[in-house]
Backbone as XML, in Angstrom:
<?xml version="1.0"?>
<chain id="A" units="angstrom">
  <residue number="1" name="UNK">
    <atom name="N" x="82.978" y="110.188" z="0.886"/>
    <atom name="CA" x="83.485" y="109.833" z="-0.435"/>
    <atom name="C" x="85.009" y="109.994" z="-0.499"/>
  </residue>
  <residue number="2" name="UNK">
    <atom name="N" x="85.621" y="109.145" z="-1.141"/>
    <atom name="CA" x="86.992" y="109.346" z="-1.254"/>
    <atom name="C" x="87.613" y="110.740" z="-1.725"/>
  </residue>
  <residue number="3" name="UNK">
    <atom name="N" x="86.599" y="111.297" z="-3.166"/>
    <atom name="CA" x="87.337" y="112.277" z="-3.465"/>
    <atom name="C" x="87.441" y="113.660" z="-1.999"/>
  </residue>
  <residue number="4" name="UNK">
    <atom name="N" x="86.442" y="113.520" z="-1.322"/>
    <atom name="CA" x="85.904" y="114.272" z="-0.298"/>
    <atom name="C" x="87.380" y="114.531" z="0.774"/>
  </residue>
  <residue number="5" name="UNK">
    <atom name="N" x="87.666" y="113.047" z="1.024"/>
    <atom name="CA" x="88.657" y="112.728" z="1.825"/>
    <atom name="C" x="90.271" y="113.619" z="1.322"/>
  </residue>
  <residue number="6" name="UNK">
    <atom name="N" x="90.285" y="113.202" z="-0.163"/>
    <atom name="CA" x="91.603" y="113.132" z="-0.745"/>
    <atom name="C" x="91.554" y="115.023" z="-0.818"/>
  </residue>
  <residue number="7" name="UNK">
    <atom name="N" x="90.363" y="115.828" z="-1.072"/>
    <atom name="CA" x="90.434" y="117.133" z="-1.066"/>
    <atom name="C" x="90.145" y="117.567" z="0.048"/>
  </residue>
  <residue number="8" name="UNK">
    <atom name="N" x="90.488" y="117.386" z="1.246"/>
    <atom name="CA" x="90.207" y="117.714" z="3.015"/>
    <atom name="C" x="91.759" y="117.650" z="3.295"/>
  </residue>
  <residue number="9" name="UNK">
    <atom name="N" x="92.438" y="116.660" z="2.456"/>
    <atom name="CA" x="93.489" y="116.080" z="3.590"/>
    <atom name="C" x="94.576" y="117.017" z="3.246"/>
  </residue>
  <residue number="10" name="UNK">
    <atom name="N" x="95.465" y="117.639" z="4.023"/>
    <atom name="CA" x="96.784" y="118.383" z="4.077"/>
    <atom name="C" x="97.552" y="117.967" z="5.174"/>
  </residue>
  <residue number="11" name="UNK">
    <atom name="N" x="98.722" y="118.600" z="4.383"/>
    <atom name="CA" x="100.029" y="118.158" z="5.561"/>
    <atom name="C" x="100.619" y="119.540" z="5.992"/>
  </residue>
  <residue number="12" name="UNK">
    <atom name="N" x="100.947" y="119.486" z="6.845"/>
    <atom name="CA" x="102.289" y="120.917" z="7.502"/>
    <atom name="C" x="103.507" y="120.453" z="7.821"/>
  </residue>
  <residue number="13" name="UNK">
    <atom name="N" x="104.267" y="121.266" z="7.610"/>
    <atom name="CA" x="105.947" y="120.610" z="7.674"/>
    <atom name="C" x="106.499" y="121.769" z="8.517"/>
  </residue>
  <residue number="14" name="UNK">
    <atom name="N" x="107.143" y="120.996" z="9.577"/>
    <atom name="CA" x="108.269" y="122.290" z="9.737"/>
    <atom name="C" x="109.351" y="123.002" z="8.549"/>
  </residue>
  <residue number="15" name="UNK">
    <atom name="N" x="109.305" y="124.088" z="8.911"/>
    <atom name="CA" x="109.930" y="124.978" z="7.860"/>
    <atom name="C" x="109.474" y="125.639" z="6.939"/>
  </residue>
  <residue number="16" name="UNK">
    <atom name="N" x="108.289" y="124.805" z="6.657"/>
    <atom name="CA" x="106.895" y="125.451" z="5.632"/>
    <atom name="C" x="106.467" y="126.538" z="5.564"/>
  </residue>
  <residue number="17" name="UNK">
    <atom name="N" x="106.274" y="127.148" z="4.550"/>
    <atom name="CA" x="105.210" y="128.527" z="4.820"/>
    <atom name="C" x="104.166" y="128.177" z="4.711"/>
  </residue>
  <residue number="18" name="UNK">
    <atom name="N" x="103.495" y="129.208" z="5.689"/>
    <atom name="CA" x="101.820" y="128.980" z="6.434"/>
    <atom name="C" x="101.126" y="130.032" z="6.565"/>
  </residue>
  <residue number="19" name="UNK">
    <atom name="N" x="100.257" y="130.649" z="5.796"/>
    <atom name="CA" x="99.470" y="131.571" z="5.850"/>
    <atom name="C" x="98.102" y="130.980" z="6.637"/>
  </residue>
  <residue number="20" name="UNK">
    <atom name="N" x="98.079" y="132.178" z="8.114"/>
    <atom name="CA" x="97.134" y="131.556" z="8.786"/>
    <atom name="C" x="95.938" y="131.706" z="8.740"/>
  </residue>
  <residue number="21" name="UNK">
    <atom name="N" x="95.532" y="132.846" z="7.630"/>
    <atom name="CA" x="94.058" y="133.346" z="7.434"/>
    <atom name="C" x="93.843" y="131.590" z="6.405"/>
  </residue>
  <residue number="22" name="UNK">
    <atom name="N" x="94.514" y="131.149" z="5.781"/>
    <atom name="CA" x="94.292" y="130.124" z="5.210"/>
    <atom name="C" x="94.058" y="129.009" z="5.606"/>
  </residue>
  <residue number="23" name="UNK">
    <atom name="N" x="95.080" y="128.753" z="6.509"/>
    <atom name="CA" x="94.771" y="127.710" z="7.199"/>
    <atom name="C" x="93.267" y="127.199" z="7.978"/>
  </residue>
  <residue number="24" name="UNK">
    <atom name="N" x="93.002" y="128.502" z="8.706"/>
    <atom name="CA" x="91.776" y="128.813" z="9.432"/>
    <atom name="C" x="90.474" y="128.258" z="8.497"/>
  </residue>
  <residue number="25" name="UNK">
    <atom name="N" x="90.667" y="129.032" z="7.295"/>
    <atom name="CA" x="89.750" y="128.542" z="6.399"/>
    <atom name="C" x="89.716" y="126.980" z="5.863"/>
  </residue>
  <residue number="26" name="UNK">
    <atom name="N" x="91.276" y="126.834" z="5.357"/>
    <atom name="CA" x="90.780" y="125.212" z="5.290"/>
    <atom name="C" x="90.706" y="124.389" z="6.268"/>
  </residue>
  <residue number="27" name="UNK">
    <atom name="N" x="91.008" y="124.473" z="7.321"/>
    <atom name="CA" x="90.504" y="124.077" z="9.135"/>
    <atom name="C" x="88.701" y="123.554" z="8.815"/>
  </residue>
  <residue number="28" name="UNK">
    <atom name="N" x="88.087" y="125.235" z="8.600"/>
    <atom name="CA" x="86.873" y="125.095" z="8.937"/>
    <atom name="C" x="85.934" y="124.359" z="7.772"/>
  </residue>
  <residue number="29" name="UNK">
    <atom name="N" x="86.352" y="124.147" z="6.801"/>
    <atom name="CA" x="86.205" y="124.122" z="5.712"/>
    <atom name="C" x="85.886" y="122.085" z="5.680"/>
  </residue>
  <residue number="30" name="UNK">
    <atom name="N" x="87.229" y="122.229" z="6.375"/>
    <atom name="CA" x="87.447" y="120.071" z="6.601"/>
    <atom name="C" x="87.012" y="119.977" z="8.086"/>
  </residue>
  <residue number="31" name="UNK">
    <atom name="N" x="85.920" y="120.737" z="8.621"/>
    <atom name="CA" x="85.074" y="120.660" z="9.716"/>
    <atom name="C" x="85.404" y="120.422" z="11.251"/>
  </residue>
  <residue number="32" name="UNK">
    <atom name="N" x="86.669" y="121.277" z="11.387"/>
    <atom name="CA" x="87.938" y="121.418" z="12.384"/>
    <atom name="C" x="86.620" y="122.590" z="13.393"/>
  </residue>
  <residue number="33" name="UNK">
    <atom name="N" x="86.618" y="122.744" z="14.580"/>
    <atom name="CA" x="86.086" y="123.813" z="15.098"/>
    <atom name="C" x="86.837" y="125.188" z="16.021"/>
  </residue>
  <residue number="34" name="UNK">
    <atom name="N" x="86.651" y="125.809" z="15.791"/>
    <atom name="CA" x="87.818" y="126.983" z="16.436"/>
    <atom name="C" x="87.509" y="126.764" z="17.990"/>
  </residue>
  <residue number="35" name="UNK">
    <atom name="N" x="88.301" y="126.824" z="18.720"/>
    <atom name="CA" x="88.049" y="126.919" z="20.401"/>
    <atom name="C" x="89.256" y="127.345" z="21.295"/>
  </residue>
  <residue number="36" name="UNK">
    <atom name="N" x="89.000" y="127.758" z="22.090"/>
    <atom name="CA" x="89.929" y="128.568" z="22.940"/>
    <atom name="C" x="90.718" y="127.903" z="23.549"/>
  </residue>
  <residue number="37" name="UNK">
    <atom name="N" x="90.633" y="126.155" z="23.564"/>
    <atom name="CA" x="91.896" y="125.479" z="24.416"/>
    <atom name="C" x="91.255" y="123.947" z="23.489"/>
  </residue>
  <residue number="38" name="UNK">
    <atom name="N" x="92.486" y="123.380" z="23.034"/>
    <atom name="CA" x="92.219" y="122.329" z="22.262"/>
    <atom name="C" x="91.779" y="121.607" z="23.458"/>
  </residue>
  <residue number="39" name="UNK">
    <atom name="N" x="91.010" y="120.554" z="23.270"/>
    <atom name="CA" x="91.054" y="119.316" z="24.485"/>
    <atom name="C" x="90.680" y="118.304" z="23.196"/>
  </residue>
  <residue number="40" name="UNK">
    <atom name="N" x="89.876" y="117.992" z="22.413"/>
    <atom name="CA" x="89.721" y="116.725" z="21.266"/>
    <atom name="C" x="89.825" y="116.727" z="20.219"/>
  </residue>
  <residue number="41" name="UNK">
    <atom name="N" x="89.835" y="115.729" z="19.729"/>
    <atom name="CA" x="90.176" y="115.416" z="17.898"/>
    <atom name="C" x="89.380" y="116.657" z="17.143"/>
  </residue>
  <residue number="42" name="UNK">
    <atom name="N" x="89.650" y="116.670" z="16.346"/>
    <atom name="CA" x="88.601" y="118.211" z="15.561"/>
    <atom name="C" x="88.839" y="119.315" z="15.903"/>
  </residue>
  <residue number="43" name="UNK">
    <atom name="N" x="89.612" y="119.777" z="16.929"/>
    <atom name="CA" x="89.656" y="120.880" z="17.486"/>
    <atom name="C" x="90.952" y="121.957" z="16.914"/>
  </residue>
  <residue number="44" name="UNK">
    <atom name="N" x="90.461" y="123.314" z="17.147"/>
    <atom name="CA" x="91.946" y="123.944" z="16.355"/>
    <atom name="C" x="91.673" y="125.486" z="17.130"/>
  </residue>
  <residue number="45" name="UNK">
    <atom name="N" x="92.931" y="125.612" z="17.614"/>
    <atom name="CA" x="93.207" y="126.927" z="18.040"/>
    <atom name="C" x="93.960" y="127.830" z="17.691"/>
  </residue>
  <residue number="46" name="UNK">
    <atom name="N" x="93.845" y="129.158" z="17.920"/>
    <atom name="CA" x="95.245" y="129.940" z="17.446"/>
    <atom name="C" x="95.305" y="130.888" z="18.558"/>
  </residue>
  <residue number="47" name="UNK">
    <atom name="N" x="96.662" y="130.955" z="19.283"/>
    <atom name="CA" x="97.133" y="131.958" z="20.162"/>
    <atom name="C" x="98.377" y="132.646" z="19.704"/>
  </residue>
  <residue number="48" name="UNK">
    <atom name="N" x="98.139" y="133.784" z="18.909"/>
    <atom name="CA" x="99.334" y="134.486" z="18.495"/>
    <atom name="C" x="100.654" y="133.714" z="18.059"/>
  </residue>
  <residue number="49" name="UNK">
    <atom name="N" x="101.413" y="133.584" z="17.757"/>
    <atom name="CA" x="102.447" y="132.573" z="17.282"/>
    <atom name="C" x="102.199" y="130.852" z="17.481"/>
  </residue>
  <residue number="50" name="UNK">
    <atom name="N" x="101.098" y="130.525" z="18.169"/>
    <atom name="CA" x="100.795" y="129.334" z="18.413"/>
    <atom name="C" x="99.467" y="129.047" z="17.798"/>
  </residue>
  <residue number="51" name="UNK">
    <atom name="N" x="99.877" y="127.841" z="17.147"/>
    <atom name="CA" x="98.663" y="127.224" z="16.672"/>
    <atom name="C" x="98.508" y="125.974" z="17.333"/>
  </residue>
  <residue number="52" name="UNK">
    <atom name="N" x="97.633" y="125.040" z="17.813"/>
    <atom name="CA" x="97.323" y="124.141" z="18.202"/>
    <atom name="C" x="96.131" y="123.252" z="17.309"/>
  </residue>
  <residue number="53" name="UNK">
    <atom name="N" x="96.523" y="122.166" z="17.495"/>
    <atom name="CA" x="95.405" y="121.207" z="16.175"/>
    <atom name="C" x="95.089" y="120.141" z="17.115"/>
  </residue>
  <residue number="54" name="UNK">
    <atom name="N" x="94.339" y="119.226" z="16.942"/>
    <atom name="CA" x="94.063" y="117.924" z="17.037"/>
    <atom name="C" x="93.315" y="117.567" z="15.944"/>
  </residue>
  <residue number="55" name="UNK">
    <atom name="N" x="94.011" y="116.738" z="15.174"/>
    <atom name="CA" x="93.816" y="116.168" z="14.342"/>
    <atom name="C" x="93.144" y="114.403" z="14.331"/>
  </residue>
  <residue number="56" name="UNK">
    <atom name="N" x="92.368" y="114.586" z="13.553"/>
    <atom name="CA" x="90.859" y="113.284" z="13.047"/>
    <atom name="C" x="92.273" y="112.177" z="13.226"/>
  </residue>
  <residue number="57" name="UNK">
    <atom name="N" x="91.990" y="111.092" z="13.734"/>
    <atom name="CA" x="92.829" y="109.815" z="13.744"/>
    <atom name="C" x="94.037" y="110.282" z="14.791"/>
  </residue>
  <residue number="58" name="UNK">
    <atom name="N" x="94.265" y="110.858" z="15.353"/>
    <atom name="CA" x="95.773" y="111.139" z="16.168"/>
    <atom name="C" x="95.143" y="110.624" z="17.398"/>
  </residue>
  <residue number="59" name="UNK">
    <atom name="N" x="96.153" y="110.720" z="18.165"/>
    <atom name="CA" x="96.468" y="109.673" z="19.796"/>
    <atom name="C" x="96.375" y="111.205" z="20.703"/>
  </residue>
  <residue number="60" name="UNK">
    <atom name="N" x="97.094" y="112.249" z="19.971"/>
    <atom name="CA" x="97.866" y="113.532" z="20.579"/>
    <atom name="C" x="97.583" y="114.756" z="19.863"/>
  </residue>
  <residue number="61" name="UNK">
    <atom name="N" x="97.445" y="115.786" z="20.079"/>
    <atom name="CA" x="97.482" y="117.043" z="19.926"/>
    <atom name="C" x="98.363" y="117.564" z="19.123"/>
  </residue>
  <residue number="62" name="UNK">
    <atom name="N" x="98.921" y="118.559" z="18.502"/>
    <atom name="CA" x="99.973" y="118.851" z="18.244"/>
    <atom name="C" x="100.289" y="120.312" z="18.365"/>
  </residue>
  <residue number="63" name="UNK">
    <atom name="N" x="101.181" y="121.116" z="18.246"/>
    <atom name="CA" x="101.473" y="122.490" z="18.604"/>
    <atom name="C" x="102.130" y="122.872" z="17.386"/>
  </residue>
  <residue number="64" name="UNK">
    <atom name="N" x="102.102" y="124.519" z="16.772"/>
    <atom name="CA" x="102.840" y="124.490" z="15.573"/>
    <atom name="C" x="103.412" y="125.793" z="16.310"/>
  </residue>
  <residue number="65" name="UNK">
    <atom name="N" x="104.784" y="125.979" z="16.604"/>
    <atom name="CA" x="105.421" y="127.158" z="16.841"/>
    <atom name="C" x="105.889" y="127.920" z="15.357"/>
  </residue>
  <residue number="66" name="UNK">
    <atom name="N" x="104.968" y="129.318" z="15.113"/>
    <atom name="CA" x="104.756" y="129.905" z="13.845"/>
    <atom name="C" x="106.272" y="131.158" z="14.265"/>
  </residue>
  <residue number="67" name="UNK">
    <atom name="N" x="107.346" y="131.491" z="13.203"/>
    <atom name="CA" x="108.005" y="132.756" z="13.087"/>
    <atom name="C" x="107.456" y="133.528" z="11.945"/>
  </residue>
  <residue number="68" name="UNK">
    <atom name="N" x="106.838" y="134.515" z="11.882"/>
    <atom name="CA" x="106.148" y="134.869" z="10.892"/>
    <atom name="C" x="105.537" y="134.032" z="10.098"/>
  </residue>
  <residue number="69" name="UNK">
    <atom name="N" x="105.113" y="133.845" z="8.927"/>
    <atom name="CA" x="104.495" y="132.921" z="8.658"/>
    <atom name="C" x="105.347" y="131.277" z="8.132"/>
  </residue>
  <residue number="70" name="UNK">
    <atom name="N" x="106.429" y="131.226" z="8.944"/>
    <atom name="CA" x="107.117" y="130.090" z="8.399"/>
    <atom name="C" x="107.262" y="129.128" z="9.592"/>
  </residue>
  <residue number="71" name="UNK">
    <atom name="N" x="106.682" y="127.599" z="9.685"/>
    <atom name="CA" x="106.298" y="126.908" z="10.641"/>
    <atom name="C" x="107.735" y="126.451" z="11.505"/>
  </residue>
  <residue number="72" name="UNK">
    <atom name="N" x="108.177" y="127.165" z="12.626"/>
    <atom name="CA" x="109.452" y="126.919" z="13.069"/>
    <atom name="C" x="109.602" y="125.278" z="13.693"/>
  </residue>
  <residue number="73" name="UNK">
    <atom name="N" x="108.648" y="125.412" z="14.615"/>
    <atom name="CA" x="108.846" y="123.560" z="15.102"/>
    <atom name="C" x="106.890" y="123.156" z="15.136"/>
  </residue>
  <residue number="74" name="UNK">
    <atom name="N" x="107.331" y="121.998" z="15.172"/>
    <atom name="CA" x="105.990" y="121.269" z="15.393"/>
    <atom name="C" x="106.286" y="120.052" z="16.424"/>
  </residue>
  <residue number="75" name="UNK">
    <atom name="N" x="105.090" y="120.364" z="17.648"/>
    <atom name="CA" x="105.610" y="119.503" z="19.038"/>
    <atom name="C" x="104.203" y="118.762" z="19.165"/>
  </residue>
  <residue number="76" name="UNK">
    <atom name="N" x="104.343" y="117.896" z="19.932"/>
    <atom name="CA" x="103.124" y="117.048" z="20.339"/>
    <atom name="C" x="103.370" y="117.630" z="22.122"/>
  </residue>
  <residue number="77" name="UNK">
    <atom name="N" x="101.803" y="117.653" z="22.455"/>
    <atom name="CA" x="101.901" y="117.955" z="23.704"/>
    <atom name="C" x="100.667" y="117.511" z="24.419"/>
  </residue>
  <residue number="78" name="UNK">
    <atom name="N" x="100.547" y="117.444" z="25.807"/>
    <atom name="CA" x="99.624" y="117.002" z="26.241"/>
    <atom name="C" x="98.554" y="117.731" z="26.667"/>
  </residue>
  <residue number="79" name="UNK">
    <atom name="N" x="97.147" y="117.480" z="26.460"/>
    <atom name="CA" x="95.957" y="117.820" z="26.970"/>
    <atom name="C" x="96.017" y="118.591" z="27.993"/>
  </residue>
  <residue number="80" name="UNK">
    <atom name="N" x="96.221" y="117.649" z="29.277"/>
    <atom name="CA" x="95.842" y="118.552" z="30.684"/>
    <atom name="C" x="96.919" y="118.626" z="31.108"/>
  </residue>
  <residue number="81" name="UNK">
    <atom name="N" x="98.484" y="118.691" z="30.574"/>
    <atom name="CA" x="99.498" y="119.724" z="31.345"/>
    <atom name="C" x="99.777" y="120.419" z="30.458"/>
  </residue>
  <residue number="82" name="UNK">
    <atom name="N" x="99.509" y="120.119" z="29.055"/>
    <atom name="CA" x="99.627" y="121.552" z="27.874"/>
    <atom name="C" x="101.048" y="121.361" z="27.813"/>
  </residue>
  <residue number="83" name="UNK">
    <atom name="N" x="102.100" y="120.463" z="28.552"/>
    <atom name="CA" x="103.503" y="120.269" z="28.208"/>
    <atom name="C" x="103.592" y="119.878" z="27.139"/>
  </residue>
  <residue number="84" name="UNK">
    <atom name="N" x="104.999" y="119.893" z="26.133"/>
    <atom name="CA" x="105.757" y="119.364" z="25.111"/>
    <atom name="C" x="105.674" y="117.613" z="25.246"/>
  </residue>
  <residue number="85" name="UNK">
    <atom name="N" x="105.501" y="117.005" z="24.695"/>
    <atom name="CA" x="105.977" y="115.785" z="24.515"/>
    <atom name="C" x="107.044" y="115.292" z="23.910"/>
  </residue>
  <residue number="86" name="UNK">
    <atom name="N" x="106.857" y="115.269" z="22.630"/>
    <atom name="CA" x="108.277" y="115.167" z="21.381"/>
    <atom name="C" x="107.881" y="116.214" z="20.165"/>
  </residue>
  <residue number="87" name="UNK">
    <atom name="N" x="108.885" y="116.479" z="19.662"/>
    <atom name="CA" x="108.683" y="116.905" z="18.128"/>
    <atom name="C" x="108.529" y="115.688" z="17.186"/>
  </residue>
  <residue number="88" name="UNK">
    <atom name="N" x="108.241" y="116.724" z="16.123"/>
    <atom name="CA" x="108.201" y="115.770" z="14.755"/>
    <atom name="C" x="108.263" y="116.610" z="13.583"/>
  </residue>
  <residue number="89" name="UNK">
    <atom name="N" x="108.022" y="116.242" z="12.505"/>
    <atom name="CA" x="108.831" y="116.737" z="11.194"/>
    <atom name="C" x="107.725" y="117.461" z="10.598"/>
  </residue>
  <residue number="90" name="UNK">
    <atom name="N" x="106.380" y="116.677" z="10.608"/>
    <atom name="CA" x="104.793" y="117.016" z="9.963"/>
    <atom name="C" x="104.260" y="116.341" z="10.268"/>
  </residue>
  <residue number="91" name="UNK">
    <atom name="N" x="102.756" y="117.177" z="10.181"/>
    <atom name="CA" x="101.622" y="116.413" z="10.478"/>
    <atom name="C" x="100.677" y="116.327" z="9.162"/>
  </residue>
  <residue number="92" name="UNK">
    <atom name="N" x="99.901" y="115.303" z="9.268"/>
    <atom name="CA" x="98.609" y="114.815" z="8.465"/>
    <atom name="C" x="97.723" y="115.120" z="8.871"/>
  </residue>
  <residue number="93" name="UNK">
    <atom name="N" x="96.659" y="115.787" z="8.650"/>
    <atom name="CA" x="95.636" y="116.394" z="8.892"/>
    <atom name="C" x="94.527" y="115.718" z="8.067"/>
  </residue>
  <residue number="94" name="UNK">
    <atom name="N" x="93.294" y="115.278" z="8.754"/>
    <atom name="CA" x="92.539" y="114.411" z="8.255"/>
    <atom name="C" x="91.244" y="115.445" z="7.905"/>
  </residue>
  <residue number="95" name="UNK">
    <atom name="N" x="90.109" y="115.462" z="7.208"/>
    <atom name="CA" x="89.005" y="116.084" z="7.680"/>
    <atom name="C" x="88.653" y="115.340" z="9.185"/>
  </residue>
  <residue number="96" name="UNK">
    <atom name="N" x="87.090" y="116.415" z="9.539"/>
    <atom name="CA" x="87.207" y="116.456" z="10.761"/>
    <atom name="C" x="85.548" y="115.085" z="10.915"/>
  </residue>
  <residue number="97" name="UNK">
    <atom name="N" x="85.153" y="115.284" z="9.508"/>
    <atom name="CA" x="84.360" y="114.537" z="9.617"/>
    <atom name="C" x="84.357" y="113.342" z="7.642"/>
  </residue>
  <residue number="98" name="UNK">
    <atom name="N" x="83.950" y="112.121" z="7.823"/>
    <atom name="CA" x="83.949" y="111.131" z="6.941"/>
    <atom name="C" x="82.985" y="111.836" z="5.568"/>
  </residue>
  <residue number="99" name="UNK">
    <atom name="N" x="82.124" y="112.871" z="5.419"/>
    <atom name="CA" x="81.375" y="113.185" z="4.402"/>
    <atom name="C" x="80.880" y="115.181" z="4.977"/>
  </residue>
  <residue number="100" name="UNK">
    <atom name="N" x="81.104" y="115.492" z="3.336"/>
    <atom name="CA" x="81.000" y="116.933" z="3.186"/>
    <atom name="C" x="79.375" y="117.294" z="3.960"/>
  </residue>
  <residue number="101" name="UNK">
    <atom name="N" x="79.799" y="118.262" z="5.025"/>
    <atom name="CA" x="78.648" y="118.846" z="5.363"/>
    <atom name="C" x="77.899" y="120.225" z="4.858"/>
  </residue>
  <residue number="102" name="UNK">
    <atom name="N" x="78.739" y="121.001" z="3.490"/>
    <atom name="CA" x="78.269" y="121.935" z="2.971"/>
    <atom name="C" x="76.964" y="121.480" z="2.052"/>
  </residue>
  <residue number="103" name="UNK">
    <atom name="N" x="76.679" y="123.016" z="1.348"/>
    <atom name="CA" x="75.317" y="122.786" z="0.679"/>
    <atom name="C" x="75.417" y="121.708" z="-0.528"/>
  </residue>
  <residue number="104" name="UNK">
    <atom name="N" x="76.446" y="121.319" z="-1.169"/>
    <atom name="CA" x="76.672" y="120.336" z="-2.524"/>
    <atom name="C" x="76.068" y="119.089" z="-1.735"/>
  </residue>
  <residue number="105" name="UNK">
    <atom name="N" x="77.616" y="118.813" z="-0.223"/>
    <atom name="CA" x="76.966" y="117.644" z="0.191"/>
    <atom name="C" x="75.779" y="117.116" z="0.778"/>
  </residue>
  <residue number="106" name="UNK">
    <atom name="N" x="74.266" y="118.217" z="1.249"/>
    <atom name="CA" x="73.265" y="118.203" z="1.696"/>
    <atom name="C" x="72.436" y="117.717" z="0.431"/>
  </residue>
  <residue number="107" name="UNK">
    <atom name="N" x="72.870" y="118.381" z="-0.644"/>
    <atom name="CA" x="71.808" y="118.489" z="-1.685"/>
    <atom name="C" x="71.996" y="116.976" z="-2.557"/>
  </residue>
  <residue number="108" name="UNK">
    <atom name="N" x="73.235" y="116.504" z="-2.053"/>
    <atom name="CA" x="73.392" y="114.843" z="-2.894"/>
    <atom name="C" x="72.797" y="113.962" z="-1.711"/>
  </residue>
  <residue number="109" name="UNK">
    <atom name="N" x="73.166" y="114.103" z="-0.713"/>
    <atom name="CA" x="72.728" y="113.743" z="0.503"/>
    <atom name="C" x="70.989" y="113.335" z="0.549"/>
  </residue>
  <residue number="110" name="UNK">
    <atom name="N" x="70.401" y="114.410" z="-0.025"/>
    <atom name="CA" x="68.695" y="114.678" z="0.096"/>
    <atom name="C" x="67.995" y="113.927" z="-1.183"/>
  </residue>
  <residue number="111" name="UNK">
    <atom name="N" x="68.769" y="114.062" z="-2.655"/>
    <atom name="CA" x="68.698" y="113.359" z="-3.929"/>
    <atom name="C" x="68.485" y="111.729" z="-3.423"/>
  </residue>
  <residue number="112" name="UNK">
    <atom name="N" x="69.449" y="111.063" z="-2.666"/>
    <atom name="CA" x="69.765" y="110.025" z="-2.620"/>
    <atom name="C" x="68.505" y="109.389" z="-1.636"/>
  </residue>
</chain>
C-alpha cells in the first residue's frame, strides 16, 4: 500500500544526527535484516562506528561512517572487496519489502 511505502521510507544525510538504537529499529521494522557482512539488498549491519545498508532498489551498498551519533561521511562500496567506491550526500532507504508483514498487515491480509 502506498501509505505503507510513504511510512517505511527515510533518508540519512551526511552530517545528520543518528541515533542507532533507532535506526536498528526502524531498519527492522521496514523489514531490513541484521547480518554480520552486508552482501544484498535488505541487508543492514553495524560494526562499531560503521554502519552498512543495502538498500531495496540500489545497484550498491552503502557505508555510513558514524562520529558519535552524527553521520560523518556516507560512501558506496563494494560487495566482495568491501572497498570505497564514491561518496554521496544521502541515501533513500526503501522498505525492505512492497507490503507490511506485522500483525495489522496479516490480519487485513486474512479479512481480504
Amino acid at each position: 500500500p502506498p501509505s505503507y511505502l510513504a511510512a517505511h521510507t527515510f533518508f540519512l544525510k551526511q552530517g545528520a544526527r543518528l541515533d542507532a538504537d533507532k535506526l536498528r529499529a526502524q531498519l527492522a521494522v521496514a523489514g531490513y535484516n541484521f547480518v554480520t557482512q552486508v552482501v544484498a539488498p535488505g541487508e543492514f549491519c553495524f560494526r562499531g562506528g560503521i554502519v552498512d545498508l543495502f538498500p531495496m532498489g540500489s545497484a550498491v551498498p552503502y557505508r555510513l561512517d558514524l562520529d558519535d551519533e552524527v553521520v560523518d561521511s556516507i560512501k558506496t562500496f563494494d560487495i566482495d572487496s568491501q572497498r570505497t567506491l564514491y561518496p554521496v550526500n544521502e541515501v533513500r532507504l526503501l522498505p525492505a519489502r512492497e507490503f507490511p508483514l506485522d500483525e495489522a498487515g496479516r490480519a487485513g491480509f486474512r479479512s481480504r
